[in-house]
N, C-alpha and C positions, 0 to 999 in steps of 0.2 A: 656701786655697792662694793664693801671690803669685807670679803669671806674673812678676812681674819680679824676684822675686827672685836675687840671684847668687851662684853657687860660692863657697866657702870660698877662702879664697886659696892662692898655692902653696905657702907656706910651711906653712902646716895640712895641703895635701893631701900634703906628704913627710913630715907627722907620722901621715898614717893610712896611708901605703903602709908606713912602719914599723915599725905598731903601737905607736907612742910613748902614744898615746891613746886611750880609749875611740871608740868613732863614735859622733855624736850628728846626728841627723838634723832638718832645723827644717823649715820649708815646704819644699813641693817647689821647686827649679830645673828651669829649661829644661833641655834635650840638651847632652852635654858643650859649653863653653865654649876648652874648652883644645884642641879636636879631637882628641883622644883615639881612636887608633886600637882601643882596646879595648872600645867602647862596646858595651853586653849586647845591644843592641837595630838592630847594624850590619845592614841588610839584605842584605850581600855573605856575610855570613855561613850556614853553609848548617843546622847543628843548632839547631831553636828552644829556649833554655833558658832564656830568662825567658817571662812572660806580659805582656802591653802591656794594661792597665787600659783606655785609651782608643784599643786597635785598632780602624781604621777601616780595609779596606780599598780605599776609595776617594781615600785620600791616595797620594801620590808616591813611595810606598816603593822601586819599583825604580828611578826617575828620579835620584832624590836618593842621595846615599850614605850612609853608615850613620853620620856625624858629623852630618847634618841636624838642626835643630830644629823638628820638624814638628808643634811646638807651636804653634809661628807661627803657623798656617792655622786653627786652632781656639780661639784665643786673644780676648776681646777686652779691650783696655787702653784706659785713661784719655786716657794719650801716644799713643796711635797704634802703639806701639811698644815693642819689648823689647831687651833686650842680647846684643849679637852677639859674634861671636868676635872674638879682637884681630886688626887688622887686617896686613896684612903689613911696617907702616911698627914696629909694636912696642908703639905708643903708645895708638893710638886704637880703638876698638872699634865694627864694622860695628852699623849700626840696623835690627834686624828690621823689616819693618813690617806693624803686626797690623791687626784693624779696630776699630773703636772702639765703645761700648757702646754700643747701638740703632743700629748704622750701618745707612743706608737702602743702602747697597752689597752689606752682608751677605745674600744670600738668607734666609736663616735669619731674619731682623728683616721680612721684607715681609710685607703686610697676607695674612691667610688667604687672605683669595678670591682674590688674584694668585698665592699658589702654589695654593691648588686647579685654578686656572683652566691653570698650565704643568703641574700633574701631569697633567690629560686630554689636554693636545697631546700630551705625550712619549709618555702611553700609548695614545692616538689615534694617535700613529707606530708603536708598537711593535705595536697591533693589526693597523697596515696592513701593516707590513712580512710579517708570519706569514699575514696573507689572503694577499698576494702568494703566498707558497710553494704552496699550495695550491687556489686560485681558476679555476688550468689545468687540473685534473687533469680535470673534470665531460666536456670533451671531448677526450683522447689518442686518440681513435680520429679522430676528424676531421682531426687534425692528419696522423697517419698514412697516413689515404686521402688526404690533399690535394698530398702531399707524396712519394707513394708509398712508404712504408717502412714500417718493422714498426714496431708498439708498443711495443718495447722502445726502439728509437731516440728515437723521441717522447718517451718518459717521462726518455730522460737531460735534458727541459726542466725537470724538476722535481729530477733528480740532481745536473746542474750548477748550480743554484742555493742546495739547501741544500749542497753543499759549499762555496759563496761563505761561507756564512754562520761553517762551521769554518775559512778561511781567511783572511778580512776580520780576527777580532780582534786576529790576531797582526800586524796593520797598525796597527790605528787605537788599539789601547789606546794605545800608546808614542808617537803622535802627538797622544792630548790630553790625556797628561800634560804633553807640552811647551805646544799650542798653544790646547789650551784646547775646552772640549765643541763652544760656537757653531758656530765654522767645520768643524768636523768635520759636525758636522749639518748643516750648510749646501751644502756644500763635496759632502759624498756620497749625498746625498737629492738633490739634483740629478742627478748624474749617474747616479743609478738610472732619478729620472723619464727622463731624455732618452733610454736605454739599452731604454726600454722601447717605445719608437714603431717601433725596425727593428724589435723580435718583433712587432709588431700588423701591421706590413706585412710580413712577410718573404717573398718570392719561392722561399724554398728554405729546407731544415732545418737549412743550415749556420748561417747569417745568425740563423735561430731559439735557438739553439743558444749561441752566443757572445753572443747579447745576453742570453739567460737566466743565462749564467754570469757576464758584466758586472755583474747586477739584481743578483744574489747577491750577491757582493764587498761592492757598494755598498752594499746594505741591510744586512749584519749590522753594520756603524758603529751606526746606531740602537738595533740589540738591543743591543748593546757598552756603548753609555754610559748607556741608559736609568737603570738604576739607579741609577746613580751622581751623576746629577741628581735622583732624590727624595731621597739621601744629602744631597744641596749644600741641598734647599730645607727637608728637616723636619727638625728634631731628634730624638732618639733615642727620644725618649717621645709624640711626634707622629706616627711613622711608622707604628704599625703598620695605618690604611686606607688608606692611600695605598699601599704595600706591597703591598698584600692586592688595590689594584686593579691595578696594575701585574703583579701576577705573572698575575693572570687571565689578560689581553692577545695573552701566545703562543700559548694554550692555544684561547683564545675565537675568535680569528683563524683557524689551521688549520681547526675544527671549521664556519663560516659560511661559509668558502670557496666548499666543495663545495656548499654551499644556493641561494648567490647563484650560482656558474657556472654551475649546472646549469638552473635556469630558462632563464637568458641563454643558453645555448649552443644549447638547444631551440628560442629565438624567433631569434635572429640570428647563431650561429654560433660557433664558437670564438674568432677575430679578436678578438669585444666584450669577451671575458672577460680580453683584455690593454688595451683603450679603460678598462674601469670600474678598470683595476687604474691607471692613467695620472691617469685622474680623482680617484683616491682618495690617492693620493700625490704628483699635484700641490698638490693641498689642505692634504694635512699640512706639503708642504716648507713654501708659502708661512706658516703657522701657525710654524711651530718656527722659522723662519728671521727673519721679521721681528715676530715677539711674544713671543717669547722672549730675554732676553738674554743673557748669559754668568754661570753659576751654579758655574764652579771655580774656589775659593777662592782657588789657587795664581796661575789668571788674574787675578783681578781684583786682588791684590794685588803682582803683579809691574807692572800698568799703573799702579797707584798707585803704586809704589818708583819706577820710569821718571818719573812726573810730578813727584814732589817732587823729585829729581834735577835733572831742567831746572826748576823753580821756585824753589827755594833756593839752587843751585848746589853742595850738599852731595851733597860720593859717599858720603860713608857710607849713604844710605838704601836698603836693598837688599831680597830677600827671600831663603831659601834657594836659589831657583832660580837666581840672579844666584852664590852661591859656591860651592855643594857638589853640583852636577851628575856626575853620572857620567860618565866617560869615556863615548865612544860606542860602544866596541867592548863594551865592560860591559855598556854597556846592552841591546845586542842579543844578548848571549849570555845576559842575564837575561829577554827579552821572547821569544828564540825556541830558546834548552836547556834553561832552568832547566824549563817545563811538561812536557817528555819525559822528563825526570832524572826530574821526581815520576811521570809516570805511567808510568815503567817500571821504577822503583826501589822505589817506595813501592805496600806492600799497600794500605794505607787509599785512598790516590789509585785505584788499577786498580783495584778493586773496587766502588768507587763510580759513579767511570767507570763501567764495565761496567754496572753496574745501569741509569743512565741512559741510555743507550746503549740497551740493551734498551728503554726505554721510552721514545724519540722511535722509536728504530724501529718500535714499534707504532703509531704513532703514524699514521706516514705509509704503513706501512702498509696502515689503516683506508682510505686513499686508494685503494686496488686495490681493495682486498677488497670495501669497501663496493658500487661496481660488478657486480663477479663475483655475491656474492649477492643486490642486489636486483635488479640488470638482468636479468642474464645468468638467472639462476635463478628471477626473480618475474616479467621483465618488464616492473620498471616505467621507467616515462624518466628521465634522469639528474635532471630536476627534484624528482621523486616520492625519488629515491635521497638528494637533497642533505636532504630532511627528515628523513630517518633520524637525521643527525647531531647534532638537536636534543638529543637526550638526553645525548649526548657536552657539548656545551655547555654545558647546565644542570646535570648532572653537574661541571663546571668553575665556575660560580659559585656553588654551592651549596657547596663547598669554600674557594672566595676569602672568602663569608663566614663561615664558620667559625675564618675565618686568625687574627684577630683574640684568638676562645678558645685559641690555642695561645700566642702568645705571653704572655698572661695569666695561661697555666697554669707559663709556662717562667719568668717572674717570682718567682711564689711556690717554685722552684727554686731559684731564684739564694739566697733568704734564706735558705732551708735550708741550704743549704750557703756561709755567711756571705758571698756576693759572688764566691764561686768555685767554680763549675760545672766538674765535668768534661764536656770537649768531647762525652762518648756521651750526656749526660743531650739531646743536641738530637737522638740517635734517637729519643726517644719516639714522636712524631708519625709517625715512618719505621714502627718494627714496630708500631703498630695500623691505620694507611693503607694496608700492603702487600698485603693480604690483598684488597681490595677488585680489584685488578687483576687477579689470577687469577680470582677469584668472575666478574668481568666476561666471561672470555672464554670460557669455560664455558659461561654461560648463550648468547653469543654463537655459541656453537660449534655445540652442539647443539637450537638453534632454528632453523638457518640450514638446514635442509628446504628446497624450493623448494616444497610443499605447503603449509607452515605457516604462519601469518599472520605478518605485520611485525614486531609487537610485540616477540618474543618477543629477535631481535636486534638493532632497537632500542635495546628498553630494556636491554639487557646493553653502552651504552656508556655509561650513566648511572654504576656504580660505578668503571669505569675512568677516567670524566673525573672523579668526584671523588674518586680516586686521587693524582690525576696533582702538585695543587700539594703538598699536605702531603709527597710525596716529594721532589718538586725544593728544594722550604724546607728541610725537613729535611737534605737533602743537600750542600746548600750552606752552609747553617750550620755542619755536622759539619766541613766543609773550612775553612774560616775557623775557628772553635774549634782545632783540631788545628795548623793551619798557621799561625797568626799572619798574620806576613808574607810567607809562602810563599803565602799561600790565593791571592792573584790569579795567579798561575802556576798553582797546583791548579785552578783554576776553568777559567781557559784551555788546559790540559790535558782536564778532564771536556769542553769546550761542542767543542771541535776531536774527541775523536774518537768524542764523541757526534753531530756533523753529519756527518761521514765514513760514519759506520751505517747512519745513518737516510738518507741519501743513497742509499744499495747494495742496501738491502732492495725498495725500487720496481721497480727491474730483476728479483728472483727472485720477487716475490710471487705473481703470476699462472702460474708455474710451477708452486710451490709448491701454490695450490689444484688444480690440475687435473691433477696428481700426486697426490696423499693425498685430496682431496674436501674440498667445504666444511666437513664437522664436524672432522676428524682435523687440518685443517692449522690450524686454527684453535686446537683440543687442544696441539696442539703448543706454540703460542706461550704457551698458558696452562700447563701445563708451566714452559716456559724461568720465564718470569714468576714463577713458583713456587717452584722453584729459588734464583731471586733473594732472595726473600723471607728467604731464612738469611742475609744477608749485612747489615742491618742487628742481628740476633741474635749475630753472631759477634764485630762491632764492640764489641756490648755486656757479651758476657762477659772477650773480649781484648784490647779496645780500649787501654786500658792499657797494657796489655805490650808489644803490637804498636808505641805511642809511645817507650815506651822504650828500644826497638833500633832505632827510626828513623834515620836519618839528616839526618830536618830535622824532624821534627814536633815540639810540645811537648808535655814529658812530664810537666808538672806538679811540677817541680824545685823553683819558688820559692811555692807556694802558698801552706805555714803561712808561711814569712815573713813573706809579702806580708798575712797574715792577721793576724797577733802585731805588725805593724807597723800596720796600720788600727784594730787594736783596743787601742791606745793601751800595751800589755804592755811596748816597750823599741826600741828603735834594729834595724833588720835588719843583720845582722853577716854579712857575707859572705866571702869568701877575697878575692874579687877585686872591695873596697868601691867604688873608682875605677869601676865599671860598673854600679852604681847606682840612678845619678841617674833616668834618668825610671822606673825603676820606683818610686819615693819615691809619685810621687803618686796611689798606688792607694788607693782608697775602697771603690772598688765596682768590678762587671765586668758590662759588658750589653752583647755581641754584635749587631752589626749584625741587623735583623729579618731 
């Protein structure tokens, strides 16, 4: 493929709007040249009907308008640089600026051990951030006596925070598409750290309260771009342990919380268990903020088109983001409608949703209940309680290393079906995973006797925590597969009213036990949990059809094309040929891990 290669001219492109001529396709080109408001691949557009060979969604999709060349960002050239759209003078044509072949700017190009070294910050942030959510819970009664108010009050310290984290992303994603990951991280990891010193002193439950829903806000930034920085630093074929440790991180976090509080709350009170949370997030800020430097593509080469501009005195050198920015009204109606469009319009999106949703709220959940049944029912002290979790945790990386044999397995996929997967082939991992969560709470349920030894509930978080990643990958990939460039709206839809849930369920849970009892309320969830389990089954037999009466998902329209075109058979002859161009350059199709 020749990233610089340029469109046929206009005189040939009125001979194929025509039909004067056969179509004959040579290397791929960039994204329309001409701006072409008809481009296959507009993401203002709302029915997905091509497939993007090199969908990433951690590029600028809804930033950018659907005439961008977001080839740019992934491109590297000889020049520096590719051809841009003519400029508005008629004459001269804007200079994308790309990076250059081992450019030491490019994340992608830096020595191994400097990106292993910022995947453990990020994920080192992402672990802290998820201990935060959960690190308070060892002592909600202390807060309550100290503060005189009931536990349910108390607990909204742990509600208003994971709602922070469903409402932060609809902040900060559209903020570092513009402004770039760094200062995002910088910029909101502080202000958690500092937000967290009135909860460690608060005087009263109000003060407690507002700074916990503050920490929220602030920290889900971190959960938000995480990924999107191991997107910037590996390649496609690099990523999947970095991946595998990263997804750990949320998982591993909630689960050590309640280990680390509950000792600490037993030796020196509740108060410490916001000092270590202070101490542990000071550490990262200063880590991500001054050892990490700016890994979005979009950034660093917008800084570069700005320098060569003042150094040459040439305007032509620009990037996408310098000409085909979205209006700003667009943009907000795409970063805060387009996710409720999908998840209240689309089965695929709600249903998904829904299942994940059901499983952070188990999740946190676990945060009650654990209490209820070993304190309250065995006795033991919240320290004794926080090691129950353990098996929860190792349950969680015994699954992260496994990640690895999934994507390995999803490869030899791909060639079966010559480089084009349908999007249900990434339930696999979903219906043989699922089952593991019910099984869990089962045993959980009916060991949870206040006669019967530890063990037995326990170890019934062990198949639930290695449940938990294979469903979230699994789930997230189905939404990227299906949604192209809808998924980061799909996604931001699932994580918003999956935080919402799992927020709500804290406030009923100790209800709930002491209404039904330890075994039944527990039955219950393993039930719902159960329930669930059809819904990656249903995707699998209707999935299909279900894309095909979608309103934005893709339906697998251009596939043999795209297929008969890679495998050398003849030119892809379309209706509407002028729309294309960047599907030309399909090879292969490997889904974000």
């Amino acid at each position: 493929m020749d990233p610089n290669e340029i469109p046929s001219s206009s005189t040939e492109d009125e001979s194929i709007h025509r039909n004067e001529a056969p179509v004959k396709y040579g290397p791929i080109v960039p994204a329309s040249l001409a701006r072409r408001p008809s481009n296959p691949l507009n993401r203002s557009a709302t029915k997905e009907t091509i497939r993007d060979p090199n969908l990433d969604v951690n590029l600028p999709y809804r930033t950018l308008s659907g005439d961008a060349n977001l080839s740019e960002y992934t491109t590297e050239t000889v020049t520096g640089e590719i051809p841009g759209p003519v400029e508005p003078d008629g004459e001269n044509r804007y200079k994308l600026v790309t990076f250059l072949p081992n450019d030491p700017e490019n994340p992608k190009n830096w020595s191994k051990g400097y990106k292993w070294y910022c995947t453990m910050v990020v994920a080192a942030t992402c672990f802290v951030v998820a201990f935060s959510s959960s690190v308070v819970t060892p002592d909600i009664v202390g807060v309550a006596d100290e503060f005189g108010v009931s536990e349910e009050v108390a607990l909204l310290s742990i509600t208003l925070f994971v709602v922070g984290f469903g409402v932060g992303p609809m902040i900060f994603a559209p903020l570092s598409e513009v402004y770039g990951r760094r200062i995002i991280y910088g910029t909101t990891l502080l202000v958690a750290v500092v937000f967290i010193i009135p909860g460690a002193v608060a005087k009263n439950i109000a003060t407690l309260l507002v700074a916990r829903a503050i920490d929220g806000i602030a920290f889900s930034a971190p959960m938000t771009l995480v990924g999107g920085t191991l997107a910037d630093l590996w390649r496609s074929e690099e990523r999947g342990i970095p991946m595998a440790a990263f997804s750990a991180a949320p998982f591993i976090g909630p689960a050590i919380g309640p280990l680390v509080g509950g000792f600490l709350s037993d030796a020196a009170g509740w108060r410490w268990l916001y000092w270590i949370h202070l101490i542990l997030a000071f550490i990262v800020w200063v880590l991500i903020t001054f050892t990490v430097p700016e890994t979005y593509a979009p950034t660093i080469l917008a800084k570069r088109a700005k320098k060569m501009r003042e150094e040459t005195g040439i305007k032509d050198y620009v990037t996408e983001e310098d000409i085909d920015k979205r209006p700003f009204g667009e943009r907000m109606r795409i970063f805060l409608i387009r996710p409720f469009q999908l998840l209240f319009g689309e089965l695929i999106v709600f249903l998904i949703s829904l299942y994940m949703s059901v499983l952070y709220g188990l999740l946190y959940m676990f945060f009650v209940a654990f209490p209820i049944i070993f304190q309250q029912g065995k006795g033991y002290s919240a320290g004794i309680t926080g090691l129950m979790f353990i098996p929860l945790a190792v349950g969680v990386v015994c699954s992260a290393v496994c990640a690895p044999l999934v994507n390995t397995h999803y490869r030899k996929l791909i060639a079966k079906h010559n480089g084009l997967p349908p999007p249900e082939l990434r339930l696999i991992p979903m219906m043989c995973s699922c089952w593991f969560i019910p099984m869990g709470l089962f045993i959980f349920a009916w060991t949870s006797y206040p006669r019967l030894t530890w063990v037995g509930p326990a170890l019934g978080g062990f198949p639930v925590g290695f449940g938990f990643i294979f469903l979230y990958n699994s789930a997230n990939n189905y939404l990227v597969d299906a949604y192209q460039h809808q998924a980061a709206s799909a996604l931001a839809a699932k994580t918003c009213i999956r935080s919402f849930w799992g927020a709500a369920v804290v406030l009923f849970t100790e209800q709930m036990y002491n209404r039904l009892g330890y075994e039944w309320a527990s039955t219950l969830l393993a039930f719902i949990s159960l329930a669930c389990c059809g819904i990656p089954f249903l995707f699998w037999v209707y999935g299909a059809k279900i894309r095909e009466r979608s309103r934005y998902a893709y339906a697998g329209e251009d596939d043999e094309k795209i297929a008969n075109a890679s495998e050398g058979v003849g030119p892809v002859v379309r209706e509407d040929d002028e729309e294309d161009q960047d599907l030309r350059r399909a090879r292969s199709y490997v889904s974000n891990p």
